[in-house]
BAZALO-865689 format. One record per residue: residue number from 1; residue in three letters; x, y, z of N, C-alpha, C, O in turn. Coordinates in Angstrom, 2 decimals. Example, Ala and Ser with C-alpha at 12.3 -4.5 7.8 and 13.67 -1.06 7.14 Angstrom:
2
    k    r       nX       nY       nZ      caX      caY      caZ       cX       cY       cZ       oX       oY       oZ
    1  ALA    13.19    -5.69     7.80    12.30    -4.50     7.80    13.20    -3.30     7.80    14.24    -3.32     8.46
    2  SER    12.85    -2.25     7.08    13.67    -1.06     7.14    12.90     0.03     7.87    13.41     1.14     8.04
! end
This chain:
201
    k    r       nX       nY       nZ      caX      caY      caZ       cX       cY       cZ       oX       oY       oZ
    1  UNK    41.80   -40.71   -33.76    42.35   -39.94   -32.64    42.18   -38.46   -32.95    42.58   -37.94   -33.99
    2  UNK    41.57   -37.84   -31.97    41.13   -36.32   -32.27    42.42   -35.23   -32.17    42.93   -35.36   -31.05
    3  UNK    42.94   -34.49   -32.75    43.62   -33.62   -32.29    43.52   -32.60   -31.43    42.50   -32.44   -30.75
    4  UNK    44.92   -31.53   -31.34    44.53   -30.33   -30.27    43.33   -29.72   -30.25    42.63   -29.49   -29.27
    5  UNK    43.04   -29.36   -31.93    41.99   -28.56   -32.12    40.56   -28.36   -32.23    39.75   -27.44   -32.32
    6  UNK    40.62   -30.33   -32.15    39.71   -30.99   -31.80    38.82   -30.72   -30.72    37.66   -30.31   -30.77
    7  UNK    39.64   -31.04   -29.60    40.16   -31.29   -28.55    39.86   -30.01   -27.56    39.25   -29.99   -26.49
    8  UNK    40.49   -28.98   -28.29    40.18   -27.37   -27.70    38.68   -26.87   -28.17    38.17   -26.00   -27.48
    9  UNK    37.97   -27.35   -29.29    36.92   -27.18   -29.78    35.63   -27.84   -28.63    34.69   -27.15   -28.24
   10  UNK    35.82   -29.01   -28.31    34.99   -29.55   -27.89    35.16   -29.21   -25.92    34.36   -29.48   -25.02
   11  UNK    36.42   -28.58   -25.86    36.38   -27.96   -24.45    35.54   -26.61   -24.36    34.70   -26.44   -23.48
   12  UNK    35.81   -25.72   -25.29    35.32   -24.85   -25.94    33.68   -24.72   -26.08    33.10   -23.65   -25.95
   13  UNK    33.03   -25.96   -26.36    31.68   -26.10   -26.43    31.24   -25.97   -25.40    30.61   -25.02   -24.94
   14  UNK    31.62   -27.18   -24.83    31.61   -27.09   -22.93    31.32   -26.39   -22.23    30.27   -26.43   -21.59
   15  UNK    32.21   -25.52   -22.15    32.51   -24.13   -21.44    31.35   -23.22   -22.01    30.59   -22.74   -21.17
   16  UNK    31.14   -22.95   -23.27    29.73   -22.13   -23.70    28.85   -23.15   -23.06    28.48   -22.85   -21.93
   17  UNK    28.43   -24.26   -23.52    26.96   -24.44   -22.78    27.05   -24.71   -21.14    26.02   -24.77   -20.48
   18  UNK    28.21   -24.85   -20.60    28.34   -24.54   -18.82    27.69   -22.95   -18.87    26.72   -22.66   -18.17
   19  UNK    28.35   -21.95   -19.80    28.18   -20.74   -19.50    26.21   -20.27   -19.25    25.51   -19.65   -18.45
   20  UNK    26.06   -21.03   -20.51    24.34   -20.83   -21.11    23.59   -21.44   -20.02    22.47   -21.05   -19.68
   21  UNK    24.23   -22.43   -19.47    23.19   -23.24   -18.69    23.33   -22.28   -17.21    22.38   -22.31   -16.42
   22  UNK    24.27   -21.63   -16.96    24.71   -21.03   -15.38    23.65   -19.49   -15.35    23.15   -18.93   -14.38
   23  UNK    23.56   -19.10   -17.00    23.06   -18.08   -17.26    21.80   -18.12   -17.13    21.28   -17.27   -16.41
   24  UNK    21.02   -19.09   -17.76    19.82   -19.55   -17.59    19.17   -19.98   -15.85    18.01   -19.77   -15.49
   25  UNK    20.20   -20.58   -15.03    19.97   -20.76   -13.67    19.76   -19.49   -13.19    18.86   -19.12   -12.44
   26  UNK    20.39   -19.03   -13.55    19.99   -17.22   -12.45    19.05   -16.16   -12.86    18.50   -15.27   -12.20
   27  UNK    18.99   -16.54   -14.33    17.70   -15.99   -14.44    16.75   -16.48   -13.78    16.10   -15.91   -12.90
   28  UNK    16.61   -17.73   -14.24    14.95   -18.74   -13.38    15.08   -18.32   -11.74    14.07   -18.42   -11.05
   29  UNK    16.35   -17.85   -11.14    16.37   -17.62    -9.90    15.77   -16.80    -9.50    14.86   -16.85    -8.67
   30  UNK    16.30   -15.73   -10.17    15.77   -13.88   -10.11    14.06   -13.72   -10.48    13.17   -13.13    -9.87
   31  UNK    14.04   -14.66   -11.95    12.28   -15.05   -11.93    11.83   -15.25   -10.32    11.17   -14.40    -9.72
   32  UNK    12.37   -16.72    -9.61    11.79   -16.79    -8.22    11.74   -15.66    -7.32    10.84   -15.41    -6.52
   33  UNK    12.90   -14.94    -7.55    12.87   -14.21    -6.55    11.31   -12.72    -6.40    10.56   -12.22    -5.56
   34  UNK    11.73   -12.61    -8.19    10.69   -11.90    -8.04     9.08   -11.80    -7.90     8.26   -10.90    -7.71
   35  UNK     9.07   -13.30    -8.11     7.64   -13.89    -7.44     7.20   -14.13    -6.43     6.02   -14.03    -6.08
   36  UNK     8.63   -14.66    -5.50     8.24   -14.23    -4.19     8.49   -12.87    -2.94     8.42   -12.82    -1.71
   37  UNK     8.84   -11.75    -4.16     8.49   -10.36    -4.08     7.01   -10.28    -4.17     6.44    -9.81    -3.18
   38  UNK     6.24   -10.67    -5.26     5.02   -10.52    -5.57     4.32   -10.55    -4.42     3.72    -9.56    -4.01
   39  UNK     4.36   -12.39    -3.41     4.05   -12.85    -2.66     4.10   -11.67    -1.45     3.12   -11.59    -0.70
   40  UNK     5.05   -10.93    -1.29     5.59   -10.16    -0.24     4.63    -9.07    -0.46     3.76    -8.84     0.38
   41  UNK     4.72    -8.46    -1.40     3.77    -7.51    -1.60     2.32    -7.97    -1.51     1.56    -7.42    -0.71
   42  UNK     1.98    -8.81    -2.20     0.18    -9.28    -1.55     0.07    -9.12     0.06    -0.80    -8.45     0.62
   43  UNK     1.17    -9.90     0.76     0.67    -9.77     2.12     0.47    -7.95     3.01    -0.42    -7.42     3.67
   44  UNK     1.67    -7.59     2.58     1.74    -6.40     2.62     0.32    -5.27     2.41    -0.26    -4.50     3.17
   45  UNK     0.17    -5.65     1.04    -1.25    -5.07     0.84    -2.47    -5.73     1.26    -3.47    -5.09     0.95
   46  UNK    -2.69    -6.78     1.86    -3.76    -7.68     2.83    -3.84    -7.28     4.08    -4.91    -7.31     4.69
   47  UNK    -2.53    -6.77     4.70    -2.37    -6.39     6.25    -2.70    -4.95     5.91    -3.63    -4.83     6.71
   48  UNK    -2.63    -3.97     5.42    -2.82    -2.85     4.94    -4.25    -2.58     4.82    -4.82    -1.71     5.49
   49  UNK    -4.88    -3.36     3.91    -5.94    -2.90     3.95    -6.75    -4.07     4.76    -7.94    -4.00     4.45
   50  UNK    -6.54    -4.94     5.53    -7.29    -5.43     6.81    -7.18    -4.51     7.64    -8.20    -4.44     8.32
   51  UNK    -6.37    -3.71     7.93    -6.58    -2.19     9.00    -7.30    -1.51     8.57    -8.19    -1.25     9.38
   52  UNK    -7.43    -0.89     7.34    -8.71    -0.27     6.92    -9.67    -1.12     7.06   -10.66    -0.56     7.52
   53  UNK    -9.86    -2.46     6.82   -11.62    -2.63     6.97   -11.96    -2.96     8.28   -13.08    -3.18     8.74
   54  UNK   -10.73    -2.95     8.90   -11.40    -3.49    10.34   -11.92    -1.97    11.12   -12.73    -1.66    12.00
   55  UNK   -11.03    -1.31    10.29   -11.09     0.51    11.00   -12.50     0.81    10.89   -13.20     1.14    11.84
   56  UNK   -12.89     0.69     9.70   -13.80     1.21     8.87   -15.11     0.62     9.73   -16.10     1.19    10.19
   57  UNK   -14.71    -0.66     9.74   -16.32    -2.12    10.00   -16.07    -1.69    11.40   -17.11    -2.17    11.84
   58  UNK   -15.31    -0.98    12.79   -15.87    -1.18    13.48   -16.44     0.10    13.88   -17.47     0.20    14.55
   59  UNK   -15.46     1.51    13.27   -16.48     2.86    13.51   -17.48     3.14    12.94   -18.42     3.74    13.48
   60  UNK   -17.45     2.56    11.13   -18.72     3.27    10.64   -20.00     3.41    10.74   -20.72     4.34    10.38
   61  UNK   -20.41     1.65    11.63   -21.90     1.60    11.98   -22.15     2.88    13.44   -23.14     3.57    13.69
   62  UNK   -20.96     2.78    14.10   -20.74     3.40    15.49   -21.30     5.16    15.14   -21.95     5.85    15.92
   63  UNK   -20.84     5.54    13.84   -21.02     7.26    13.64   -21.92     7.39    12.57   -22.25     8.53    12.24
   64  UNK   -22.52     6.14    11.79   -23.84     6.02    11.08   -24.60     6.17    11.81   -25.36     7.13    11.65
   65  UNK   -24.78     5.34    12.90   -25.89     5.56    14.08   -25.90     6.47    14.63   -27.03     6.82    14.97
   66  UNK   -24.79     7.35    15.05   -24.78     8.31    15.71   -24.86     9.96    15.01   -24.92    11.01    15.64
   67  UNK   -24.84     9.76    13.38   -25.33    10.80    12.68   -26.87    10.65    12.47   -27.52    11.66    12.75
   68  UNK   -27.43     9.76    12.10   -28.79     9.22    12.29   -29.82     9.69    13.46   -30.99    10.05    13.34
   69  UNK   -28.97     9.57    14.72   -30.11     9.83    16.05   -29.51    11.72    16.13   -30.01    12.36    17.06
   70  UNK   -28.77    12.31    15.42   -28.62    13.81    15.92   -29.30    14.51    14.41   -29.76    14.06    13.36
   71  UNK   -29.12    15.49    14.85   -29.58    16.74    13.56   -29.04    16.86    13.11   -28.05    17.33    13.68
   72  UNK   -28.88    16.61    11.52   -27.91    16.58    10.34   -27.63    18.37    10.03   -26.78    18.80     9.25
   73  UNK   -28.41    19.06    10.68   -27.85    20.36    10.78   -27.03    20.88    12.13   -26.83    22.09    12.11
   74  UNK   -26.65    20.33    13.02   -26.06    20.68    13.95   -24.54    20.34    13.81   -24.42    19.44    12.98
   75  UNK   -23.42    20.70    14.30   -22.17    20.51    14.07   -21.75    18.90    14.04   -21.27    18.29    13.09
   76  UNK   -22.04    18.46    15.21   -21.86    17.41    15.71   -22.35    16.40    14.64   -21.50    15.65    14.18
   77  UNK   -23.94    16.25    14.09   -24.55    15.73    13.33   -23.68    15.79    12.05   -23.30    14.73    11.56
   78  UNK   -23.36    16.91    11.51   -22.36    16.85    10.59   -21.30    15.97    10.18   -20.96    15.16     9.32
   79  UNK   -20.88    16.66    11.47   -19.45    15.82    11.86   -19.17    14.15    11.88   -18.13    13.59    11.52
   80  UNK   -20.37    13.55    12.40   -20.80    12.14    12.23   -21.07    11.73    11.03   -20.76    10.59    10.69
   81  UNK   -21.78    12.70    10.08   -22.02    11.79     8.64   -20.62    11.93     7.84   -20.27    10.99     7.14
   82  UNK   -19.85    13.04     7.94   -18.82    13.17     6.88   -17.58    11.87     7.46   -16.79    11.42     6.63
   83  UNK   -17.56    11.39     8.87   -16.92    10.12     9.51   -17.20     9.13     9.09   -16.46     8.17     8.87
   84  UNK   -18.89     9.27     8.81   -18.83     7.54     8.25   -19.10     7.80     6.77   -18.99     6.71     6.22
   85  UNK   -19.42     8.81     5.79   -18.81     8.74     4.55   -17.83     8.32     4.54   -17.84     7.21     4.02
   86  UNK   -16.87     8.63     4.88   -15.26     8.75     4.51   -14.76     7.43     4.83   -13.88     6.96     4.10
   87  UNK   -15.27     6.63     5.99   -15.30     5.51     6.68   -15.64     4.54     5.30   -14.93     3.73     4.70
   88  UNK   -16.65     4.88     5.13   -17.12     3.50     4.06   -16.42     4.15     2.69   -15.41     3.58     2.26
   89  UNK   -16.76     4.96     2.20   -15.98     5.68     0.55   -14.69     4.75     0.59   -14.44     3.83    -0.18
   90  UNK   -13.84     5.27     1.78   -12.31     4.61     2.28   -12.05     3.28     1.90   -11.15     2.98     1.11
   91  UNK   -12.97     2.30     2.56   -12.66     1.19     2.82   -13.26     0.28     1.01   -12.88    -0.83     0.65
   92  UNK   -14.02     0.99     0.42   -14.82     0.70    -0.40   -13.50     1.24    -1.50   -12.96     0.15    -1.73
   93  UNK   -12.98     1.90    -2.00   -12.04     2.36    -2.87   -11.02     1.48    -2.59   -10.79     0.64    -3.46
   94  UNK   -10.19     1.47    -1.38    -9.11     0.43    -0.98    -9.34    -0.98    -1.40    -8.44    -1.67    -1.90
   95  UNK   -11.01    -1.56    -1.11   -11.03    -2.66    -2.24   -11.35    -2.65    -3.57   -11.30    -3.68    -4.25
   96  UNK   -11.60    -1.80    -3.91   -11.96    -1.71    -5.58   -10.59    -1.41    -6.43   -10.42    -1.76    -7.60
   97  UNK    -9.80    -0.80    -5.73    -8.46    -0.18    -6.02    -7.16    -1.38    -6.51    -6.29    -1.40    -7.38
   98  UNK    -7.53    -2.10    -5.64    -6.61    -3.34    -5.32    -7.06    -4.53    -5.33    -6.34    -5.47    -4.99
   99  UNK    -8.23    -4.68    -5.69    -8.80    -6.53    -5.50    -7.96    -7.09    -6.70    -7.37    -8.07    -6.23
  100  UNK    -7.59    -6.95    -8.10    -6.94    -7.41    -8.97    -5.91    -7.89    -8.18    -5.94    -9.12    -8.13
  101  UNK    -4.80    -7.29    -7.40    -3.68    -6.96    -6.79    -3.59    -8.98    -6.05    -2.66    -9.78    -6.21
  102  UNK    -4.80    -9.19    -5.36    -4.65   -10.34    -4.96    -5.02   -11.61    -5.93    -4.88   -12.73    -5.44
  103  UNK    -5.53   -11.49    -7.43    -5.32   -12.42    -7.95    -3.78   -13.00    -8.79    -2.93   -12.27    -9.30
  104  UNK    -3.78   -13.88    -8.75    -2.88   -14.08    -9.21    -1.97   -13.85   -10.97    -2.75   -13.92   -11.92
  105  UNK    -0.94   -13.69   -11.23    -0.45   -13.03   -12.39    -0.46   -14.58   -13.56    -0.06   -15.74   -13.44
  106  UNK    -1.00   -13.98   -14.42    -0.90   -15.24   -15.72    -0.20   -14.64   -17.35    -0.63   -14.82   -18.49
  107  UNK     0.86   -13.98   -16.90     1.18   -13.06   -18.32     2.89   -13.44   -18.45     3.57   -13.90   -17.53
  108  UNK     3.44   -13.06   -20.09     4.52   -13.39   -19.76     5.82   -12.91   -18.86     5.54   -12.09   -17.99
  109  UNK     6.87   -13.22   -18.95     7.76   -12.76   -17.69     7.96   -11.03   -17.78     7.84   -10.19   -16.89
  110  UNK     8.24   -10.90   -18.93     8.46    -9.48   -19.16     7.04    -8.38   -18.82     7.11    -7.20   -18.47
  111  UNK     6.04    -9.07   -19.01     4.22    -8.28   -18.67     4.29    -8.65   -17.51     3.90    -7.70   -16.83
  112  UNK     4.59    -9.62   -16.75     4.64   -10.14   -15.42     5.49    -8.89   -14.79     4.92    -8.10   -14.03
  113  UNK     6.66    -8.77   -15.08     7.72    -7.28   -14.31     7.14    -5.83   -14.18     6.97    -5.18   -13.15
  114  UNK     7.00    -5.65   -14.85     6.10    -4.66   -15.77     4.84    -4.05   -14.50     4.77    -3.06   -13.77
  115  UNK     3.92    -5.35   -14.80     2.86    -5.22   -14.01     2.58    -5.19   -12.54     1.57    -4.84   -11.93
  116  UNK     4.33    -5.88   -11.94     4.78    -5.78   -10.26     4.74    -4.55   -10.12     4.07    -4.07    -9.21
  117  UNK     5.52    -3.66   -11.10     6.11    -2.53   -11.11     4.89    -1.62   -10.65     4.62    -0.96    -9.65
  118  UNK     4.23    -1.93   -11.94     2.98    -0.90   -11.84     1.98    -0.72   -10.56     1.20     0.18   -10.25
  119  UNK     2.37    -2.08    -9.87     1.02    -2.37    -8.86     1.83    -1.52    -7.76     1.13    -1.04    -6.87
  120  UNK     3.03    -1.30    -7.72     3.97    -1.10    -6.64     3.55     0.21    -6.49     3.14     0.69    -5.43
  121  UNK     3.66     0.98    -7.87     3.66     2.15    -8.07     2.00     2.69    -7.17     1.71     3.47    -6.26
  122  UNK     1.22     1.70    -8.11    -0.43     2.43    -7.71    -0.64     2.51    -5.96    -1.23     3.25    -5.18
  123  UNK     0.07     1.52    -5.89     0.31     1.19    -4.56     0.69     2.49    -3.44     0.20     2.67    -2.32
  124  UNK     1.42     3.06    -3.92     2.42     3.99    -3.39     1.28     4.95    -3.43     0.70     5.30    -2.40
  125  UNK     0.88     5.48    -4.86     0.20     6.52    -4.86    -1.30     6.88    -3.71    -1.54     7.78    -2.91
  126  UNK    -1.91     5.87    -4.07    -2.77     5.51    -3.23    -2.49     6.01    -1.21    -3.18     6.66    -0.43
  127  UNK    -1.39     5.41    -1.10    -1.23     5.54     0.78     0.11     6.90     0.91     0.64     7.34     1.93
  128  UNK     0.27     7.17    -0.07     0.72     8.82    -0.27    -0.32     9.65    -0.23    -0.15    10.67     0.43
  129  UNK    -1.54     9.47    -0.84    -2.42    10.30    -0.35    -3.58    10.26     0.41    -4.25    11.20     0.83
  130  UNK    -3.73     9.28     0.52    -4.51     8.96     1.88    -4.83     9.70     2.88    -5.85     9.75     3.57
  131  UNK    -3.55    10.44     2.91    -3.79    11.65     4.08    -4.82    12.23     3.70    -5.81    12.19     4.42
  132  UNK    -4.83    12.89     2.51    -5.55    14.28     2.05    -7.18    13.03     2.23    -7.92    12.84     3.20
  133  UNK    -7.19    12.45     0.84    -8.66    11.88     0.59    -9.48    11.05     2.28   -10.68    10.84     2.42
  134  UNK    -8.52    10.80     3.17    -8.75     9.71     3.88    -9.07    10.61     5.46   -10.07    11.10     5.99
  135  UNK    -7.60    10.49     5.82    -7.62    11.40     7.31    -7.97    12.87     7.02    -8.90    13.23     7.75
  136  UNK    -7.58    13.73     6.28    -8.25    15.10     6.34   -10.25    14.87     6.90   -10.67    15.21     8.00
  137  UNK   -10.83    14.45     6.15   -12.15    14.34     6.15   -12.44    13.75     7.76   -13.43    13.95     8.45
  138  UNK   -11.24    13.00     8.05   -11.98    11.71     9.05   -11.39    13.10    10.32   -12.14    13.30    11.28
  139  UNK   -10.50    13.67    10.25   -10.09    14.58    11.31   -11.09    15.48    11.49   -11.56    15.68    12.61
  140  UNK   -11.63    16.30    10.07   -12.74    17.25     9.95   -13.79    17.00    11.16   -14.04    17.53    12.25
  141  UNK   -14.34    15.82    10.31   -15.38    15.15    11.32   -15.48    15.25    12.69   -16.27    15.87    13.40
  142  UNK   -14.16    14.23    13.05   -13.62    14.61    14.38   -13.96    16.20    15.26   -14.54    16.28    16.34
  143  UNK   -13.51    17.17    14.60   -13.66    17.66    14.81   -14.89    18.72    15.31   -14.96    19.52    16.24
  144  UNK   -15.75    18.34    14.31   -16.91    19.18    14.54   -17.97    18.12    15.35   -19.19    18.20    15.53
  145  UNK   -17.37    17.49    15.59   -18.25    16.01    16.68   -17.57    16.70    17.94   -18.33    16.82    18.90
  146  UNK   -16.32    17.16    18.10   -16.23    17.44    19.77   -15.98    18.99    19.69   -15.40    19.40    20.70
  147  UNK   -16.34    20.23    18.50   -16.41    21.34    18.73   -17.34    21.50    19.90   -16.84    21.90    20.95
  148  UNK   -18.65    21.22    19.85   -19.58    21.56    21.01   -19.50    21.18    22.22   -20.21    21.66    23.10
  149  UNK   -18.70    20.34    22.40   -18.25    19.79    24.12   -16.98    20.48    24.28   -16.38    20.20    25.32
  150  UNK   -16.18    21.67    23.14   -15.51    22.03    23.69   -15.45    23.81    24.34   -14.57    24.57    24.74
  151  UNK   -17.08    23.88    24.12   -17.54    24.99    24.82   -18.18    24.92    25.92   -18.93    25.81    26.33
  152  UNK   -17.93    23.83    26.52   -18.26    23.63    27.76   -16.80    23.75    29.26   -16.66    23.56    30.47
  153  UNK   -16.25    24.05    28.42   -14.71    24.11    28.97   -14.39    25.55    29.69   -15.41    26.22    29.59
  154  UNK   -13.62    26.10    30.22   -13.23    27.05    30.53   -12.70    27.86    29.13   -12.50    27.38    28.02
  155  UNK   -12.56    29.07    29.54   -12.11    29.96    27.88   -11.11    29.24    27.23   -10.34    28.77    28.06
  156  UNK   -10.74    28.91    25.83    -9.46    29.12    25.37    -8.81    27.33    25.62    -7.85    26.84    25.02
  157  UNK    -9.34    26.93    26.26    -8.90    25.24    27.39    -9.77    24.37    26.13    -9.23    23.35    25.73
  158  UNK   -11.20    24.81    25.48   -11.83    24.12    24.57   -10.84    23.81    23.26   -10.45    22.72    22.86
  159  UNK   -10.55    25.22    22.67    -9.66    25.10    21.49    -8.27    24.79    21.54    -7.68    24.60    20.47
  160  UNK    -7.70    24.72    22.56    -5.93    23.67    22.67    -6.72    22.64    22.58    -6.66    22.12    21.47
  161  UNK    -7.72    21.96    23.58    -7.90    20.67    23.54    -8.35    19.96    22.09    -8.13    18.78    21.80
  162  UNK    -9.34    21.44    20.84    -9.59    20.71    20.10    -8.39    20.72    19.46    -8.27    19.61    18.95
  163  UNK    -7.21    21.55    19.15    -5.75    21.66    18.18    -4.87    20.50    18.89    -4.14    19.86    18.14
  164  UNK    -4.89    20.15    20.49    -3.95    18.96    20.51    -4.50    17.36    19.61    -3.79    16.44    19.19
  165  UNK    -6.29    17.58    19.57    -6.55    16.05    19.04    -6.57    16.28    17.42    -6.82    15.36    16.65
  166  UNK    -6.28    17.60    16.99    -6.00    17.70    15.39    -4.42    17.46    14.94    -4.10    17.30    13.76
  167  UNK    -3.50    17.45    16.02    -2.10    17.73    16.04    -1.75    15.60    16.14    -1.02    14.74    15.65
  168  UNK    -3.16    15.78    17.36    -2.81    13.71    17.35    -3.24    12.89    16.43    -2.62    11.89    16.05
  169  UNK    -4.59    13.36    15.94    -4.59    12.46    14.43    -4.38    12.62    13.69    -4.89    11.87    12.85
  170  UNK    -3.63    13.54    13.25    -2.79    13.83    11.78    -1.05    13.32    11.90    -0.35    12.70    11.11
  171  UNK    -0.78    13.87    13.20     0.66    12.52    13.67     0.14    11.03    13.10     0.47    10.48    12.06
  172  UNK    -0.53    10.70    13.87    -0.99     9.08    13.79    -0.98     9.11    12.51     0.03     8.64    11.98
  173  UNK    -2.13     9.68    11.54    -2.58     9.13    10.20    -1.58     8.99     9.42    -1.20     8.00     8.78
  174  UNK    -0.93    10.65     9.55     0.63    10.58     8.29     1.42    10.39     8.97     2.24    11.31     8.92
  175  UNK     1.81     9.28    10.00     3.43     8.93    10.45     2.74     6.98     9.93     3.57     6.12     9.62
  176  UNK     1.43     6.70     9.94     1.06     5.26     8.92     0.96     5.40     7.71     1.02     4.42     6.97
  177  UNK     0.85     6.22     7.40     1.10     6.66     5.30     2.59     6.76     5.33     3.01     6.36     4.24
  178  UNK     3.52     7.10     6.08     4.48     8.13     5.78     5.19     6.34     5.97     6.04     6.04     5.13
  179  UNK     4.87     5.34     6.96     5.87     3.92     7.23     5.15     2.97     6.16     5.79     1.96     5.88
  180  UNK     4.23     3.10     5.69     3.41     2.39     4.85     4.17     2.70     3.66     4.71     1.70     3.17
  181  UNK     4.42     4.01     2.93     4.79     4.31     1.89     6.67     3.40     2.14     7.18     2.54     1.42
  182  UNK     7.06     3.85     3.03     8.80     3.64     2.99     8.29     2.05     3.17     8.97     1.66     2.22
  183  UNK     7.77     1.06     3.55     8.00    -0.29     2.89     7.90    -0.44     1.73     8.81    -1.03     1.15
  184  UNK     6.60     0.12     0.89     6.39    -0.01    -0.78     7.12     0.12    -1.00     7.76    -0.93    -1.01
  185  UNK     8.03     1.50    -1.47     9.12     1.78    -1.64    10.40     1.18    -1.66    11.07     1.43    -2.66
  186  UNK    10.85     0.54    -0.89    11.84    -0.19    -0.66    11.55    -1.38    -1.13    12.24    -1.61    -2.12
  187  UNK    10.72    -2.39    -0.84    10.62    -3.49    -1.81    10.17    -3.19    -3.02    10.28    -4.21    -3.71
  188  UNK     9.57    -2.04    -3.83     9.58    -1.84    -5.13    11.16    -1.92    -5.39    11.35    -2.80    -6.22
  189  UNK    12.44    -1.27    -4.95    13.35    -0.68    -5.31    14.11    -2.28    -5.77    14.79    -2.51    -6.77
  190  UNK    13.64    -3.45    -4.43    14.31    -4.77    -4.74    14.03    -5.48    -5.82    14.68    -6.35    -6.40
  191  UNK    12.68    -4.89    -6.10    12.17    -5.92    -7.20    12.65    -4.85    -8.69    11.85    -5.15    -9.58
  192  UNK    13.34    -4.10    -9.05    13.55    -3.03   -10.07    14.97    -3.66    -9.95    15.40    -3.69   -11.11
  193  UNK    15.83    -4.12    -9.17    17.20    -4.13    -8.85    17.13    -5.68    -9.66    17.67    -6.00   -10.71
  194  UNK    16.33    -6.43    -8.83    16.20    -7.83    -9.76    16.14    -8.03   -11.23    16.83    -8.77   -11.93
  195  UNK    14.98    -7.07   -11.61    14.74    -7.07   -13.07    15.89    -6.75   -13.92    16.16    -7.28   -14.99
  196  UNK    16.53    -5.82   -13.31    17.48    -4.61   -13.88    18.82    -5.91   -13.94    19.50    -5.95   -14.97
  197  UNK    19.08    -6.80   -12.94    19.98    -7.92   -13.36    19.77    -8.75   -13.74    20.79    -9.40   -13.97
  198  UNK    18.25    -9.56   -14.20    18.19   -10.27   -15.09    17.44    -9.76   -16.87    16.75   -10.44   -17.63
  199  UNK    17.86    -8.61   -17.00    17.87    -7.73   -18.33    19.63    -7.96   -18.58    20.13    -8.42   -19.61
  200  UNK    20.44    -7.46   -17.20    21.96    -7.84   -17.88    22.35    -8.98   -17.77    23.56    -9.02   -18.00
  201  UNK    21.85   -10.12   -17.50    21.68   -11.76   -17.54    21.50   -11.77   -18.86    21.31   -12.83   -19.45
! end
């Protein structure tokens, strides 16, 4: 017949491996969770840059051809090759940048966190500047493609019209960098919050 202390010992055990085993469940949880963060982020960066290649695949042949048939010294001509540089450079960096991004992770849990982190980060950097490397050039272009039709205008009516379509694609470009970045961001912050409680797990 076992005594109290027995008795309190073997409740005692109990209670530690209930504890170890409850501890261990929420880690493996927070593991899930943060894998299917991972998951979240692949799509994220698939829809992201399927807008770039669809952007890219359907203007660049459109202003290749159309720098091709003008005079590479005339504004316009200009203006068309630096569009579809930037067009293909763009779309060509966005996959070279990130194709790793869609294979899948084979490292341990801690290189596994680590490496969310990092992708989150490159991630960020990348469509933070986009503006400059991406839309600056593609606006340029723009621009010197409809400088000469905008001297066909009445005085002064040419240059608002060309500053309202410099005022509209630089809205457009950096208000999609500027919502692009605040999703990264925020699901980086979930997946740092996860890690950060299964480190105090």
């Amino acid at each position: 017949m076992s005594g109290p202390d027995e008795a309190s010992e073997e409740l005692q055990k109990i209670w530690q491996e209930g504890r170890a085993n409850a501890a261990e469940q929420e880690i493996s949880m927070i593991v899930r969770l943060v894998r299917e963060k991972q998951r979240s982020f692949q799509d994220l960066v698939r829809a992201q840059n399927l807008t770039v290649y669809l952007f890219s695949l359907s203007f660049a042949p459109l202003t290749g051809l159309a720098a091709w048939k003008a005079h590479p010294w005339m504004p316009f001509g200009l203006g068309y090759l630096i569009m579809t540089a930037t067009l293909v450079i763009g779309a060509a960096l966005v996959w070279f940048t990130h194709r790793s991004i869609l294979r899948p992770i084979d490292l341990s849990v801690r290189d596994y966190h680590r490496q969310l982190l990092q992708w989150y980060d490159k991630r960020i950097r990348l469509t933070t500047t986009s503006s400059y490397w991406y839309a600056l050039p593609l606006i340029l272009g723009a621009g010197l493609v409809l400088y000469p039709a905008t001297r066909l205008l009445p005085a002064h009516w040419g240059l608002v019209l060309l500053a309202a379509l410099f005022v509209l694609l630089a809205r457009v470009t950096i208000g999609t960098s500027l919502r692009g970045v605040a999703d990264l961001r925020r699901q980086r912050e979930e997946v740092r919050s996860l890690i950060e409680e299964m480190d105090r797990g």
